[in-house]
VOGU-3710 file (C-alpha; in Angstrom, 3 decimals, decimal comma):
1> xxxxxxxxxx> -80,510/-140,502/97,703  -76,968/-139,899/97,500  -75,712/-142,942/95,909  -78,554/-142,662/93,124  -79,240/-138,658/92,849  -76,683/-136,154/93,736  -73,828/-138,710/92,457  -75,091/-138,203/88,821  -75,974/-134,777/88,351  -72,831/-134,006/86,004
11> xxxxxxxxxx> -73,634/-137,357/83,998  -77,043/-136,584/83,612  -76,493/-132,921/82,165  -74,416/-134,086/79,602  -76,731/-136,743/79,040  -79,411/-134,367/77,617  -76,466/-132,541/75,737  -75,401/-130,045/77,483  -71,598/-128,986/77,278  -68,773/-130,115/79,774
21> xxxxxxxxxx> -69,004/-126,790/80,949  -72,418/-126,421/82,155  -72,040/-129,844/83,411  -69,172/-129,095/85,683  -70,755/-125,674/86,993  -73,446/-128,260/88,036  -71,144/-129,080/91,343  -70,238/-125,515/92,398  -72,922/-122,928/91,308  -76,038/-124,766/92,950
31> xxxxxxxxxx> -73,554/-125,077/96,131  -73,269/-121,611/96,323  -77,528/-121,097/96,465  -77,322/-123,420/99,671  -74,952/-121,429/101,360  -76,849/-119,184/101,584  -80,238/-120,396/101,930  -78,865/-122,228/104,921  -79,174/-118,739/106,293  -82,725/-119,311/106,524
41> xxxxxxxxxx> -82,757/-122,711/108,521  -82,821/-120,453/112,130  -85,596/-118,166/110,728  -87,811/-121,174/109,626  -86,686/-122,721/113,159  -88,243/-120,173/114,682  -91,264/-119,709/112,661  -92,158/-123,226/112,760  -91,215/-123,074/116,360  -89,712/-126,977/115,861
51> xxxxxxxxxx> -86,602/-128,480/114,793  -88,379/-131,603/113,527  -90,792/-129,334/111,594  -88,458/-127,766/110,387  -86,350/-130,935/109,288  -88,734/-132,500/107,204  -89,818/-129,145/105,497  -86,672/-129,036/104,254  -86,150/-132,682/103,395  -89,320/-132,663/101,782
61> xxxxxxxxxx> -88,298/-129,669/99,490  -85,434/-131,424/98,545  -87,265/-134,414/97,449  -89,485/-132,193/95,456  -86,413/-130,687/94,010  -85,519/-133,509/91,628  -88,782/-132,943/89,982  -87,061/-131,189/86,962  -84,523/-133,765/86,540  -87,648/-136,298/86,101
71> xxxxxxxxxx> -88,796/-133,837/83,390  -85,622/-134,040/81,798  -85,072/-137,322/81,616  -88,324/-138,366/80,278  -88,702/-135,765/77,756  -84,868/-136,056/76,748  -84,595/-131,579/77,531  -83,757/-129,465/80,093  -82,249/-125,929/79,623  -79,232/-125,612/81,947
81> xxxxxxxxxx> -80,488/-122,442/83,628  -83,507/-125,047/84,792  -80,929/-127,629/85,663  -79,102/-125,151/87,883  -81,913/-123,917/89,202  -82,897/-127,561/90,092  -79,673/-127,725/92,007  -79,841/-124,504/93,688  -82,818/-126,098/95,384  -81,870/-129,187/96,380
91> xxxxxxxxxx> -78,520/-127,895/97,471  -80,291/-125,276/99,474  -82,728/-127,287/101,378  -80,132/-130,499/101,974  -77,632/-127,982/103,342  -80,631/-126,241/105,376  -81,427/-130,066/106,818  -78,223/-130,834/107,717  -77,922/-127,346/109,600  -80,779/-127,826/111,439
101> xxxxxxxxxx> -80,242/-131,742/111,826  -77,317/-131,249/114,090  -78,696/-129,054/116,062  -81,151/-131,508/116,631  -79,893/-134,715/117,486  -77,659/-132,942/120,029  -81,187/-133,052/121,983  -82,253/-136,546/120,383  -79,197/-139,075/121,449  -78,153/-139,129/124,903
111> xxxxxxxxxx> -74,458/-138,221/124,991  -73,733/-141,561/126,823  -74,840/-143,927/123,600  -73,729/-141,163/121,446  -70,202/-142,926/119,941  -71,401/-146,069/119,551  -74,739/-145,029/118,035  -73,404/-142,908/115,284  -70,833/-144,916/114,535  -73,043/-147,933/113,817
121> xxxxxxxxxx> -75,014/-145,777/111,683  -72,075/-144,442/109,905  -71,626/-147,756/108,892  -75,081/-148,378/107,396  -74,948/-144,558/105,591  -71,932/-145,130/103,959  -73,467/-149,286/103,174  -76,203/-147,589/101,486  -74,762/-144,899/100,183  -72,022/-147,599/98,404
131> xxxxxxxxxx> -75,264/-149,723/97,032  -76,753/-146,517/95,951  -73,821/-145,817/94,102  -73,170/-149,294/92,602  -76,878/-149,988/91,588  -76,581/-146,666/89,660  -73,567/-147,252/88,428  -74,654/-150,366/87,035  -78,212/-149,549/86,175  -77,013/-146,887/83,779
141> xxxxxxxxxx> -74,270/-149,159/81,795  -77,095/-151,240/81,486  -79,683/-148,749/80,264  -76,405/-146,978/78,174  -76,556/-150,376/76,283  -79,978/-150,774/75,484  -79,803/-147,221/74,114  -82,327/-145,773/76,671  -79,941/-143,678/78,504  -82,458/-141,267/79,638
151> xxxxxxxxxx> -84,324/-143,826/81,140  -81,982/-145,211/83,303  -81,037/-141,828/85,024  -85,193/-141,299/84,972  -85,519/-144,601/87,211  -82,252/-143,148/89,280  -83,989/-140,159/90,403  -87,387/-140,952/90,768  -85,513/-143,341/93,391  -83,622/-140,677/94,872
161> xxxxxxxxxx> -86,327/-138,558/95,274  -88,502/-141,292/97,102  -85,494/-142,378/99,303  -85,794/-138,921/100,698  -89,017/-138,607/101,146  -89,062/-141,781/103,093  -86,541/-140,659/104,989  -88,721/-137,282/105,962  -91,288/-139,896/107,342  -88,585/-141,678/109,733
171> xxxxxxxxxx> -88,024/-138,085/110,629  -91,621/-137,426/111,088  -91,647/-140,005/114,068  -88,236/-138,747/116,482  -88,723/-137,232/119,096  -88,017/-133,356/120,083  -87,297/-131,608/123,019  -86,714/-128,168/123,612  -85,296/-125,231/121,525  -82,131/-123,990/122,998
181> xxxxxxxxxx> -81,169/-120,324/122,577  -79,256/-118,763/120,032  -75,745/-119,171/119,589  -73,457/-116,056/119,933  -73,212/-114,331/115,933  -69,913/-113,296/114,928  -70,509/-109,795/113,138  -68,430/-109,164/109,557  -66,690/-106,474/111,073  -65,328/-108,717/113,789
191> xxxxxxxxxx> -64,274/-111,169/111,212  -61,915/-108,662/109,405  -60,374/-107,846/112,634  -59,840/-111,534/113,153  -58,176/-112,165/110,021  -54,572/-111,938/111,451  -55,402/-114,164/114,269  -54,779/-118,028/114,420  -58,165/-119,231/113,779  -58,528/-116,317/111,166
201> xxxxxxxxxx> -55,915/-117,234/109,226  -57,023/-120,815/109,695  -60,274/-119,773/108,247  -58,902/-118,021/105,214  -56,947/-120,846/104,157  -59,749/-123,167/103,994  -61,859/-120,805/101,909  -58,797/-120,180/99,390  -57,791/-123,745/99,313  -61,743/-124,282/98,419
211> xxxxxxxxxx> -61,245/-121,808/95,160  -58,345/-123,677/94,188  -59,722/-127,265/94,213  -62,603/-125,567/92,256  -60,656/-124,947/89,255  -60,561/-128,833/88,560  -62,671/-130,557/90,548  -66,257/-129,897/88,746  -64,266/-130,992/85,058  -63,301/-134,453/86,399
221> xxxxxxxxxx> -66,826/-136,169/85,813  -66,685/-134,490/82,055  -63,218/-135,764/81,756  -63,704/-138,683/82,098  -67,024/-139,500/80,198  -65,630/-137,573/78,154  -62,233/-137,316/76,630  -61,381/-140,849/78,451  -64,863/-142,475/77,502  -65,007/-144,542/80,480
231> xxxxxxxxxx> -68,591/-146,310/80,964  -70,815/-145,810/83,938  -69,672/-148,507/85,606  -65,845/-147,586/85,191  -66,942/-144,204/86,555  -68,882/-146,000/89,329  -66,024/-147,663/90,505  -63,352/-144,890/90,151  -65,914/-142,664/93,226  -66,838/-145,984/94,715
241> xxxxxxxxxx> -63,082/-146,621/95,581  -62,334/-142,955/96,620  -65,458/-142,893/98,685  -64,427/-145,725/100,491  -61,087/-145,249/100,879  -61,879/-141,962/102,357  -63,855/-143,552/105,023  -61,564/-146,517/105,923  -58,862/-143,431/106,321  -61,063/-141,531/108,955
251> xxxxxxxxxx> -60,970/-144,302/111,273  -57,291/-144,203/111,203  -56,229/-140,476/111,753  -57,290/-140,043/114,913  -53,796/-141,900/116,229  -51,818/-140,154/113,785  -53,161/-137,031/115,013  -52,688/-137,216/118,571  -48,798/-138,155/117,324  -47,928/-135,676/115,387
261> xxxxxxxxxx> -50,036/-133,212/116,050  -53,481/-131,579/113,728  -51,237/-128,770/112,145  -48,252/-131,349/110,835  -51,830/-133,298/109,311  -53,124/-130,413/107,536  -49,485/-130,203/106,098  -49,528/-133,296/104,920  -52,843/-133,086/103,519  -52,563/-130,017/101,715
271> xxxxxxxxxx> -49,432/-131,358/99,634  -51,154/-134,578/99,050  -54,331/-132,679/98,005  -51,777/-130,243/95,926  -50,214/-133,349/94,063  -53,130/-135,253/93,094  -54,678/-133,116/90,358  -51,148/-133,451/88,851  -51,171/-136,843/89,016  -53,903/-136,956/86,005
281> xxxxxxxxxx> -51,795/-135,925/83,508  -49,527/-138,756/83,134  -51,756/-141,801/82,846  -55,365/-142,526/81,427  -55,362/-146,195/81,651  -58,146/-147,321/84,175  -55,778/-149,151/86,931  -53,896/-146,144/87,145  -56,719/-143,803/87,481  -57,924/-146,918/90,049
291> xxxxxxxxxx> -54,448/-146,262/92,374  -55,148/-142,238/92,017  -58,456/-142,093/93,050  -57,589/-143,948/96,055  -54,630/-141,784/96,765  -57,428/-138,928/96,103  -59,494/-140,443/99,073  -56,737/-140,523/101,746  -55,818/-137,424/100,850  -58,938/-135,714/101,590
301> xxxxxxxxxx> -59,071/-137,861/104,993  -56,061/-136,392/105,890  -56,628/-132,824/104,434  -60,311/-132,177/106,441  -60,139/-134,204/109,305  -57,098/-132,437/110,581  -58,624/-129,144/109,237  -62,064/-130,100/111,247  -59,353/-130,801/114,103  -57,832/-127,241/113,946
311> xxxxxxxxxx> -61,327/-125,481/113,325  -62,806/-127,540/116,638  -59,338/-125,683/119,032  -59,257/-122,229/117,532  -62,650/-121,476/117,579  -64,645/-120,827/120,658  -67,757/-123,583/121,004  -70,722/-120,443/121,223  -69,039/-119,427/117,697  -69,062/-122,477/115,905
321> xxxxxxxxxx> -72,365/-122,220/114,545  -71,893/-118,796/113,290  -68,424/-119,171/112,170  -69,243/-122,200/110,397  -72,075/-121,040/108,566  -69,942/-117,572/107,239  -67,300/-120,460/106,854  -69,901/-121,991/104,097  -70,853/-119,234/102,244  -67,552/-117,832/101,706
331> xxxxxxxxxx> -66,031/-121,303/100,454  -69,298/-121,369/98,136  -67,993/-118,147/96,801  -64,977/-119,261/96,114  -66,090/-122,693/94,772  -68,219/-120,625/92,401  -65,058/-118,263/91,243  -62,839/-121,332/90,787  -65,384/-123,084/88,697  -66,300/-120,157/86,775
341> xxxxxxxxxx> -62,266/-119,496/85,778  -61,974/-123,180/85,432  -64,446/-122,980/82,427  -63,103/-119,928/81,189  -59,898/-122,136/80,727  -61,833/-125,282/79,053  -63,725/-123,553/76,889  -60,796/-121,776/75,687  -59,299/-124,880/74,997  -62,307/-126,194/73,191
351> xxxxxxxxxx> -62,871/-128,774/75,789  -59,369/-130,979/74,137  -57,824/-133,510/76,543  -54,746/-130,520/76,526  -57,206/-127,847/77,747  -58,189/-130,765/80,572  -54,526/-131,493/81,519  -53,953/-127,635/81,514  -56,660/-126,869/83,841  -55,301/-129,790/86,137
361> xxxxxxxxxx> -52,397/-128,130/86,435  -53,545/-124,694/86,825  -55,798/-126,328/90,107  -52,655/-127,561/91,321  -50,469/-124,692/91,199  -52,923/-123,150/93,057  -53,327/-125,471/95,848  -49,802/-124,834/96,103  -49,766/-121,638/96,736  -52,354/-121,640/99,203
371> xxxxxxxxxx> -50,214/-124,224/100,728  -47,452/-121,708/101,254  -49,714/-119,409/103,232  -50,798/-122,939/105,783  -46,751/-122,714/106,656  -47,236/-119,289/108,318  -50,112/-121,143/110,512  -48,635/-122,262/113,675  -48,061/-126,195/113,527  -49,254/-127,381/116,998
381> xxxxxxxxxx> -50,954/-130,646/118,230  -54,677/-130,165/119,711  -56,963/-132,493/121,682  -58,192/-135,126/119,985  -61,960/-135,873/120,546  -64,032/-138,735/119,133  -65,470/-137,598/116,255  -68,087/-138,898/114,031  -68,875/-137,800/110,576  -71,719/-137,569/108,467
391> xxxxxxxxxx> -71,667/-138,036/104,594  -73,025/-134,692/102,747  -72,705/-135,743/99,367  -70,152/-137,419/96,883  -67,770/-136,060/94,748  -65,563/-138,197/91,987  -61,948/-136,492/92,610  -62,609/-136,161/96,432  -64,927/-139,646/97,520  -67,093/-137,242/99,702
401> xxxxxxxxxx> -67,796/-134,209/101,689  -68,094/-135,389/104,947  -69,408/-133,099/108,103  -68,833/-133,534/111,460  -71,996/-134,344/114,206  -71,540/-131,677/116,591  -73,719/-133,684/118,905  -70,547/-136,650/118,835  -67,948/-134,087/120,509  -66,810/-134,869/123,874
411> xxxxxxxxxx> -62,921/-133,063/125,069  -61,235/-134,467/127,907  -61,089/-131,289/130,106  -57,473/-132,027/130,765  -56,813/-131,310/127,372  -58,922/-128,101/126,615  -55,978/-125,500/126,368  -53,166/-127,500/125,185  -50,908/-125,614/122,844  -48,112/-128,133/123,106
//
């Protein structure tokens, strides 16, 4: 579903002419709707009285979700209010899955398999999600040259939608044992006293780096179908090699971590992260955006697997849950304010490669400065647990948003309170 829905949105909405705009608020808005219908997923928990109920409700609606997009492509229009609101759903129930997912498995895998389980099916999700992506990829050039566009990105959803729904039949048949109870809810007002605190102003440098990458990130798909005119399959390779990049990286960090420390990481990360949007303005030729995109991947290794690292020590284990979700939201609202000024500034410009180059910039200034306030975070080193990650969805300038399996954390005790 990933590799031959989600991936193409921003293709597909300015295949049925919309602007560059509209096609970049396409990655942020619709995120912003699934924050905060994943503020549901408890309440349908306990109505349905079932995680796996509960599960494949959501999956389900998801599936359903790409209904409009199948309109669209076979009748060649789609308003982009509909397309948003097409979006807003799917966004809304994946994230609502994936909340409720975790919770899940933590009941599903015993913890002694749980390492080598989800590992080997990391390796098959991010397989599938690469053959997803190059079938696409490769599908639409093809369909591009025939002149029947629309009809490739008609056969890419209708696959994407029945991926998912055969997935909600594999989830149909797991197991479920009990509900545990609730987790402990960290109050708004209790937030704002927090905000001075470590994992405070942890938190509020994740959501304000999130605004800043928003600026850009949404106009790279546009840029380059656009002002670059690469084809599908040039575009297919530029996520393809970020994407995997990015998940060659994870494997590796975990030593550099425990080395240097999670906080020295996030450092790291942040500048590469910082630099990268920069990086677009001096070269357009397709090996260099090839070498940047990879950069682009490590980067983002670096950048949220140390920030997962920090999150995971400052933040006590019955707030995670809580903290996490209020984490989401807020970095959709962000996400959505970036965008929104990021379109300001392309429109503005009249969507010229100049206007692009500016708004690169503009993203990167801001990273900077966000990366000004991560110095005044204490730089420490943290345990290091085995973690294992699963994919939420693609993006072209950052390979993919990856999540963590709460269910795949194990601390060595020994190591629960070092600040060293």
């Amino acid at each position: 579903m990933v590799g031959t829905g989600e991936t193409w949105f921003p293709a597909f909405a300015l295949a049925v002419g919309l602007s560059e705009v509209w096609a970049g608020l396409m990655a942020t808005i619709p995120l912003l709707a699934g924050a905060l219908l994943q503020l549901l997923s408890p309440f349908l928990v306990a109505r349905l009285r079932s995680r796996r109920r509960a599960t494949v409700v959501t999956a389900c609606l998801q599936a359903v979700s790409l209904a409009p997009l199948l309109f669209g492509a076979a009748t060649g229009r789609l308003s982009g209010p509909v397309l948003l609101l097409a979006a807003a759903l799917y966004w809304g129930a994946g994230q609502g899955t994936g909340t409720i997912w975790n919770a899940w498995m933590t009941q599903v895998i015993p913890p002694a398999i749980r390492h080598r389980f989800f590992a080997r099916r990391g390796l098959v999700t991010q397989l599938g999600i690469v053959l997803g992506l190059v079938g696409g990829g490769l599908g639409l050039q093809a369909a591009h040259a025939s002149g029947r566009t629309l009809l490739g990105f008609l056969i890419l959803f209708a696959v994407a939608a029945a991926s998912r729904f055969s997935s909600a039949l594999f989830l149909a048949r797991i197991s479920e044992r009990h509900i545990p109870g609730r987790d402990q809810v960290v109050a708004g007002r209790q937030l704002l006293r927090r905000v001075r605190s470590a994992d405070g102003r942890l938190l509020l440098f994740l959501i304000l780096m999130t605004g800043s990458v928003a600026v850009a990130s949404p106009f790279f798909t546009p840029y380059m179908l656009g002002p670059l005119e690469l084809s599908y399959r040039e575009y297919m390779a530029l996520i393809a090699c970020s994407f995997l990049v990015k998940a060659f990286a994870l494997s590796a960090l975990g030593d550099l971590a425990r080395r240097f420390g999670a906080g020295r990481l996030l450092l790291a990360g942040s500048i590469l992260v910082t630099v990268v949007p920069v990086l677009w303005i001096f070269g357009r030729t397709f090996v260099y955006l090839l070498c940047l995109q990879a950069l682009s991947g490590a980067a983002w290794a670096t950048y949220e697997f140390a920030a997962f690292l920090l999150f995971l020590d400052s933040i006590r284990e019955e707030e995670r849950t809580s903290l996490l979700t209020t984490l989401n939201l807020a970095s959709a609202v962000t996400m959505v304010a970036g965008s929104l000024l990021g379109g300001a500034l392309l429109s503005s410009g009249d969507g010229s490669v100049t206007a692009y180059l500016v708004l690169f910039l503009v993203s990167g200034m801001a990273r900077g400065v966000v990366t000004l306030f991560l110095l005044r975070y204490a730089l420490r080193k943290v345990a290091v647990p085995a973690v294992v990650f699963r994919v939420l969805s693609l993006r072209p300038s950052a390979g993919a948003i990856i999540r963590p399996l709460w269910a795949s954390l194990k601390f060595p005790s020994s190591h629960r309170g070092d600040r060293s």
